[in-house]
C-alpha positions as CSV (number, residue, x, y, z in Angstrom):
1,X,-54.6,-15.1,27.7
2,X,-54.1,-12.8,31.0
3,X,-54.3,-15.9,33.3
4,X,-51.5,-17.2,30.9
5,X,-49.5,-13.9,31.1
6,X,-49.2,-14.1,35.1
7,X,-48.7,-17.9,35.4
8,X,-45.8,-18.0,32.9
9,X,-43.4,-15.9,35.4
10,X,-44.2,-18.8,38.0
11,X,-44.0,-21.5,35.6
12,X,-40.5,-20.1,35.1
13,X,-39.4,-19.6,38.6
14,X,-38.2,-23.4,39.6
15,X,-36.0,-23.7,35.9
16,X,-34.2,-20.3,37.2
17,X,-34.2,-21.2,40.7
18,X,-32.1,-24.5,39.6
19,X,-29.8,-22.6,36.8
20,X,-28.6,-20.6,40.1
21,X,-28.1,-23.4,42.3
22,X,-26.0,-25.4,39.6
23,X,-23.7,-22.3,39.0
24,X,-23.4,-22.1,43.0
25,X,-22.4,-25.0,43.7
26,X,-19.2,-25.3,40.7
27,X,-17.3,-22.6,42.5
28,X,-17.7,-24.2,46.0
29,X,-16.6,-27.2,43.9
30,X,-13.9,-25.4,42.7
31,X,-12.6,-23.7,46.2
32,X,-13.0,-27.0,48.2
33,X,-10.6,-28.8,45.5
34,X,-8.4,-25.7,45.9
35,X,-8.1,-25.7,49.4
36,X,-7.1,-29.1,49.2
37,X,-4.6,-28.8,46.6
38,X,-3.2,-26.2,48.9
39,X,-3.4,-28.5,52.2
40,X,-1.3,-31.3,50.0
41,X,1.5,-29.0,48.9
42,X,1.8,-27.6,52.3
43,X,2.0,-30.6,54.3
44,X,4.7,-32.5,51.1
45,X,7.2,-29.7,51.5
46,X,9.3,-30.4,54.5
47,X,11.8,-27.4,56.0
48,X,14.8,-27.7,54.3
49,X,16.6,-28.5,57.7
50,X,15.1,-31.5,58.0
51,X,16.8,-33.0,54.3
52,X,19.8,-32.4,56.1
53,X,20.1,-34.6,59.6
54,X,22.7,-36.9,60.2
55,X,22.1,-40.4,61.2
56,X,21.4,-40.9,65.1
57,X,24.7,-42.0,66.1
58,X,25.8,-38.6,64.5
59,X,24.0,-36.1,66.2
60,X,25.0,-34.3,68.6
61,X,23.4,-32.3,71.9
62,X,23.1,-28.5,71.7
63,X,22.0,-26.7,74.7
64,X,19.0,-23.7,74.2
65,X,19.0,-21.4,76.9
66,X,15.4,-20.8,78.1
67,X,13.6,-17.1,79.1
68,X,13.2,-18.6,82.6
69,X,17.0,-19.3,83.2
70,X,16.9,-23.0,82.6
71,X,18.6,-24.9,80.0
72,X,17.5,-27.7,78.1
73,X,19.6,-29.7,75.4
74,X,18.7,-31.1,72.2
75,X,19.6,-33.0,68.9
76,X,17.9,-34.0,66.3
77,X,18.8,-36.9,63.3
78,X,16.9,-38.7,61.1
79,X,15.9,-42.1,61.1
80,X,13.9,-44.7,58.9
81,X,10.4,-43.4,59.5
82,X,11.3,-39.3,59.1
83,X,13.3,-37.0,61.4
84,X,13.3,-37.0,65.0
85,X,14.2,-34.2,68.1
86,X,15.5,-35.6,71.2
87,X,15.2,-33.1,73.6
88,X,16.6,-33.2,77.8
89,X,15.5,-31.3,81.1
90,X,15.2,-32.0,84.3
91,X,16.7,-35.6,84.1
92,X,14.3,-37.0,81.4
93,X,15.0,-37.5,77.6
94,X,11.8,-36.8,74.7
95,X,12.2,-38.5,71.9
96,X,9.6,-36.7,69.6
97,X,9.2,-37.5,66.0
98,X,8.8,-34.6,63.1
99,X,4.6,-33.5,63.6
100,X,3.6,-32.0,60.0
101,X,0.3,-31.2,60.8
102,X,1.5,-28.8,64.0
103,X,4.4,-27.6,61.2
104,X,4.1,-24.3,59.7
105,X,6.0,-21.9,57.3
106,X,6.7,-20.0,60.9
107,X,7.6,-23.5,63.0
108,X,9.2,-26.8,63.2
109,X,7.2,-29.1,65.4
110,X,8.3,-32.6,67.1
111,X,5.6,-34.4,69.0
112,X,4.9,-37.4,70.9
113,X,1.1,-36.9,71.7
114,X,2.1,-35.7,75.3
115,X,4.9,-33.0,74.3
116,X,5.7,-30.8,71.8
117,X,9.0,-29.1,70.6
118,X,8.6,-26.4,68.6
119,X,11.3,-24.1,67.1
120,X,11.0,-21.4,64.7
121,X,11.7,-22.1,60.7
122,X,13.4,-19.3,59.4
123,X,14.7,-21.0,56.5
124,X,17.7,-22.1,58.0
125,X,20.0,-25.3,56.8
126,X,20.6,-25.8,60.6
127,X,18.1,-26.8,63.3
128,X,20.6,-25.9,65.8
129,X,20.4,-22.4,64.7
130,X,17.0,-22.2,65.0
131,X,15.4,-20.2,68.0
132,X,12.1,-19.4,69.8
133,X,12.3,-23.2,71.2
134,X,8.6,-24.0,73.1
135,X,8.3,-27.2,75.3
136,X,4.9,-27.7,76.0
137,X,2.8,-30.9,77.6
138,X,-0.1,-31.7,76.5
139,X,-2.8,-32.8,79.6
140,X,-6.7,-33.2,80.1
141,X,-8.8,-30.5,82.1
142,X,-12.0,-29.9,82.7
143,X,-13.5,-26.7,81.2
144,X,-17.3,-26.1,81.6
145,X,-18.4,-29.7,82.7
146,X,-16.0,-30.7,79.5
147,X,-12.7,-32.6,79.0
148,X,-10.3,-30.8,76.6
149,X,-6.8,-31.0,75.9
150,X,-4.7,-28.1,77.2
151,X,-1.5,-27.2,76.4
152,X,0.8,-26.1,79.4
153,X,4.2,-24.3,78.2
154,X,7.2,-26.3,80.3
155,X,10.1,-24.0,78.6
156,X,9.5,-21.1,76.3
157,X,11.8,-18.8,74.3
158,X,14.8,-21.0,74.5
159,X,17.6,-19.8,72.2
160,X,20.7,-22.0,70.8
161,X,23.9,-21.3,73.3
């Protein structure tokens, strides 16, 4: 009877073992679906400037006056396939479509996988309102034997004129 006594806690250890596994893994179950619930409303609600850009033969340039003195110009308009920023310096035009995954609640982000065009998102109905403009290029560099992608700023701070 003894020997049965001090097996029966061991006996009992792999059926409590799995009771705490199973209720483990439902709330990881139920935090992963969260998070990407939250992923899929985030990346469906577009700024509400972008509902409002004319067609391309509509838009029109706006210069952004840059914290280093230069200028650059830009428009943006929507076409079949979402909106897009067009964006001019130094004798070269970007066309860069809308990027939702570099989008935020803080930014507006046009890409072409070399550049990026990012202006702030306060809420505005007007892109052209909208300040804080970053240029940046995208390039390969070496970094501890590896190559990584590194952003390199071409135009920062540029406010609307």
């Amino acid at each position: 009877m003894k020997l049965f006594k001090l097996c029966l806690p061991f006996m009992l250890l792999p059926v409590l073992a799995a009771c705490s596994q199973e209720q483990a893994a439902a709330p990881a179950e139920t935090e992963s679906a969260a998070a990407t619930s939250a992923v899929e409303t985030s990346s469906d609600t577009a700024p509400a400037a972008l509902g409002k850009l004319a067609a391309e033969k509509d838009a029109d340039w706006h210069s952004f006056q840059c914290s280093d003195g230069n200028t650059l110009d830009a428009r943006y308009y929507m076409e079949n396939n979402g909106a897009v920023a067009e964006v001019r310096f130094d004798n070269e035009t970007l066309k860069l479509n809308h990027d939702a995954e570099a989008s935020n609640a803080d930014t507006i982000a046009f890409g072409n996988g070399t550049y990026t065009w990012r202006v702030d998102n306060q809420g505005s109905d007007d892109l052209y309102a909208e300040g804080n403009g970053f240029l940046t290029r995208t390039e390969k560099q070496e970094v501890a034997s590896e190559m990584i992608d590194v952003d390199d700023i071409v135009m920062r701070n540029c406010m609307p004129l």
